[in-house]
C-alpha positions in Angstrom: 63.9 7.2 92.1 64.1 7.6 95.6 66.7 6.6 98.2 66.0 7.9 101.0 64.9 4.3 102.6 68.2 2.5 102.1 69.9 5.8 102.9 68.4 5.7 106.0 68.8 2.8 107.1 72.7 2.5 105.7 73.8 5.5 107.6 71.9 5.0 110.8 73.6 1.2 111.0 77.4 3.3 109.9 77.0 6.1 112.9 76.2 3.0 115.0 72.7 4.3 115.7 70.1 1.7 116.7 66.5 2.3 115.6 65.3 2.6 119.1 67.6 5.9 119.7 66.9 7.3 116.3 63.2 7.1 117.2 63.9 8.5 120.8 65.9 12.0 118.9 63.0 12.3 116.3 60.0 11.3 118.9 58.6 9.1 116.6 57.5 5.0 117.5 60.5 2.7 116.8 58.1 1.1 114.0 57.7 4.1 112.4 61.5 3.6 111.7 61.1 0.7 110.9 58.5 1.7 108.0 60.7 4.2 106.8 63.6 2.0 106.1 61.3 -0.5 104.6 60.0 2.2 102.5 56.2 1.5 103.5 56.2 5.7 105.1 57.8 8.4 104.5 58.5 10.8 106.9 57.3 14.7 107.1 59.5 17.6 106.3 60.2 18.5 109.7 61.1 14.9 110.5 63.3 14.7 107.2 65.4 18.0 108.3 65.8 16.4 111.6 67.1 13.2 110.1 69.6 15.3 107.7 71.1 17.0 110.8 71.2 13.9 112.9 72.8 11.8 110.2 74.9 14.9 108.7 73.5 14.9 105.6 72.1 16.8 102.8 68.4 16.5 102.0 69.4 16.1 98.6 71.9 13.6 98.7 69.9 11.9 101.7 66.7 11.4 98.8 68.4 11.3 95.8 71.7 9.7 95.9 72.7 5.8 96.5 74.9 6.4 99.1 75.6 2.7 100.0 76.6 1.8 96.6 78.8 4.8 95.5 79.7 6.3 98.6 79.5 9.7 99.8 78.2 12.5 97.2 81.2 14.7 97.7 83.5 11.7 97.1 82.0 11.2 93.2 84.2 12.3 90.8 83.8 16.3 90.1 83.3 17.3 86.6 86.8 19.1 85.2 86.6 22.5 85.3 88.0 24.6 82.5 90.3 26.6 84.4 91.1 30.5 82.8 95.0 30.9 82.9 97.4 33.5 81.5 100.3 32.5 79.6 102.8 34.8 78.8 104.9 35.8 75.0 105.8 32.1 75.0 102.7 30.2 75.5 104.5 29.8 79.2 101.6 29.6 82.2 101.9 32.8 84.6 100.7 32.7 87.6 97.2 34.9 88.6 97.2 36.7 91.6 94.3 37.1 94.3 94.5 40.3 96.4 92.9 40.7 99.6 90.2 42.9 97.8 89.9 40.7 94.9 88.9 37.6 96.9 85.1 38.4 97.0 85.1 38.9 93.3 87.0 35.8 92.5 84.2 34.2 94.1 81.8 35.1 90.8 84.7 36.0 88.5 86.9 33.0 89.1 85.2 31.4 85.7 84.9 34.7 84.1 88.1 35.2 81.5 87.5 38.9 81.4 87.7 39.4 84.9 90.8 36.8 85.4 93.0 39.1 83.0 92.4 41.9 85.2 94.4 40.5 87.8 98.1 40.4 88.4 100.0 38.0 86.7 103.6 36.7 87.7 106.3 33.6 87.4 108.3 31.9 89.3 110.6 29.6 87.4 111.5 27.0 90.3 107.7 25.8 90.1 107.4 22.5 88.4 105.2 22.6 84.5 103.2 19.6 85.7 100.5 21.8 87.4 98.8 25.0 87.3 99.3 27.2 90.0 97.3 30.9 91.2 98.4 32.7 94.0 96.2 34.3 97.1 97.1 37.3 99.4 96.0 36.6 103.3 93.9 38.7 104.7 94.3 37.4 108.4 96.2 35.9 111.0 94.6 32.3 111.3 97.5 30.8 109.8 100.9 32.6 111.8 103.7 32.4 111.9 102.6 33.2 108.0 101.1 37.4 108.4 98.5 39.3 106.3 99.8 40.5 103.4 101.5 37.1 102.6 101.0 35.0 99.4 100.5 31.9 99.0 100.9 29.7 96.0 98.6 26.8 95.4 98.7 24.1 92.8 95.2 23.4 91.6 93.3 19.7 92.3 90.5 18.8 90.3 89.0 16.5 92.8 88.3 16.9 96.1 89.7 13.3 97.0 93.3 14.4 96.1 93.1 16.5 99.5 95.2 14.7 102.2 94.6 15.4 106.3 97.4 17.4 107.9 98.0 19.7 104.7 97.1 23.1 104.2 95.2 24.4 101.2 93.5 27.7 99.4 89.9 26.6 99.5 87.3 28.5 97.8 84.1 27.9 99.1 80.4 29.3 98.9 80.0 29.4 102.4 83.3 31.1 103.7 85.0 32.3 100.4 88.8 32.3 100.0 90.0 30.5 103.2 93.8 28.8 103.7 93.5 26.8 106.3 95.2 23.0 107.4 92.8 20.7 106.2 90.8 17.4 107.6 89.0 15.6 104.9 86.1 13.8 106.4 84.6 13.4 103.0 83.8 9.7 102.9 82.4 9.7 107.1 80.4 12.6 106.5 80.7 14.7 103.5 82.7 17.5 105.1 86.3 18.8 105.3 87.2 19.8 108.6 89.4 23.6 108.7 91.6 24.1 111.4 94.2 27.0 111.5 97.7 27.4 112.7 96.7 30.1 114.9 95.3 28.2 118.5 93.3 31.4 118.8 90.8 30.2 115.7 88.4 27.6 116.4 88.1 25.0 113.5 85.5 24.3 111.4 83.2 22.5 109.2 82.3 23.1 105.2 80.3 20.6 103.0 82.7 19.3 100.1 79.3 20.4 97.5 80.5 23.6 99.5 83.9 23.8 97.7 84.6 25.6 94.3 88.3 25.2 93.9 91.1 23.6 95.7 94.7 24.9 95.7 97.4 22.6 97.3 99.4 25.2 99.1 103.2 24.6 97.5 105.0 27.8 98.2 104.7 31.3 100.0 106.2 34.8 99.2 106.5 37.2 102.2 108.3 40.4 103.1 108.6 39.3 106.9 111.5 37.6 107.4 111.9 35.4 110.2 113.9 36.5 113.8 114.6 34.4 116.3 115.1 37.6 119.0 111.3 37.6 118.6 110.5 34.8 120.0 110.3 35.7 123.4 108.2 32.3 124.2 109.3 29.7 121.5 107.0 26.9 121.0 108.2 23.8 123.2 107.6 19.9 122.8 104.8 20.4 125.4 102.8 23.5 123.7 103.1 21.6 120.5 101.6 18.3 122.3 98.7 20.3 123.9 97.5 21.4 120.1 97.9 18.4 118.4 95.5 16.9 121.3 93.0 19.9 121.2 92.8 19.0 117.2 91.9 15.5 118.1 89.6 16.6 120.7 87.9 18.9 118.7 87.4 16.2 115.4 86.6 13.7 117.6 83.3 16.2 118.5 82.9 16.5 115.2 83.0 13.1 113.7 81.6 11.8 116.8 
């Protein structure tokens, strides 16, 4: 069955778009809009990619999936994965680490229990039991004051609606593999988490949530830098920290605009 008409026509009337200025950024007649929401035409394959882009969607959600009456495909609830963990002489949970050169592998070994016990393994005893937890090296500096070379410790969600704005998570994505970044769900207005790092220097950016693998709330760091203030020839003030908070805005306001 296809949805595509009600699709159309639900988020065309949620992005505020009237049929007349959906027909003007196609270059199609206004009736021929009008037909497609009734379902009496279809539209061609060029037209249909232009429609996914303009209505940031994906053709297959756009045809196949009832968005008006269970929201947004990356909201549905994900399948559980069946995570491969290490437990130690006691049946205790270790902790897997991710180097920097292991990331592109744990990309098509992450599922893989041979390739999982070839990585480190550690524990940290102050973590709480309630969740299972794998650790990632950066590679970068996106995310300073926190330096390559630093790991950080997620605890793993199984659903992409757990992720909250403002927070910063271990994504694992097709697109852009192991990323940490402070994350903007945008899930339910578009289908898309929005990536922004702590480093002004990075522009942020968009991934699909059909994009993301695994998600791994960041809950603890381990780092051989340790912090001095005599550094800090140019400490961050009240204003510096105003003018990022309102380029953040500015830029999600492009994007979910």
């Amino acid at each position: 069955m296809s949805y595509l008409a009600s699709n159309l026509r639900y988020l065309r009337k949620v992005k505020g778009i009237t049929q007349s200025d959906l027909a003007d950024q196609l270059d199609v007649q206004r009736t021929m809009i009008s037909a497609y929401e009734d379902g009496r035409s279809e539209p061609k394959l060029a037209t249909l990619l232009k429609i996914s882009d303009l209505l940031e969607v994906g053709l297959e959600e756009l045809i196949e999936h009832d968005i008006e009456r269970l929201g947004r495909k990356a909201l549905q609830k994900r399948k559980l994965n069946i995570l491969t963990i290490a437990t130690d002489e006691n049946d205790l949970e270790n902790i897997t680490l991710v180097g920097q050169k292991a990331s592109a592998g744990y990309l098509n070994g992450f599922a893989d229990p041979e390739y999982m016990e070839t990585l480190p393994q550690f524990h940290l005893p102050n973590l709480s039991r309630q969740a299972t937890y794998r650790a990632f090296e950066l590679a970068g500096d996106s995310m300073l004051p926190l330096i390559p070379g630093t790991i950080v410790i997620g605890a793993y969600l199984d659903q992409l609606t757990q992720i909250k704005s403002g927070k910063t998570y271990i994504l694992v994505t097709q697109t852009e593999g192991v990323v940490y970044k402070r994350v903007f769900n945008y899930l339910a207005e578009n289908g898309k988490l929005f990536l922004v790092s702590d480093n002004e220097h990075y522009k942020p950016y968009e991934v699909k949530g059909e994009d993301v693998l695994e998600v791994w709330e960041a809950k603890a760091f381990i780092s051989t830098d340790f912090p001095n203030p005599g550094d800090k020839k140019n400490p961050l003030t009240l204003e510096d920290l105003g003018k990022m908070i309102q380029d953040i805005h500015s830029d999600l306001k492009k994007i979910t605009g």
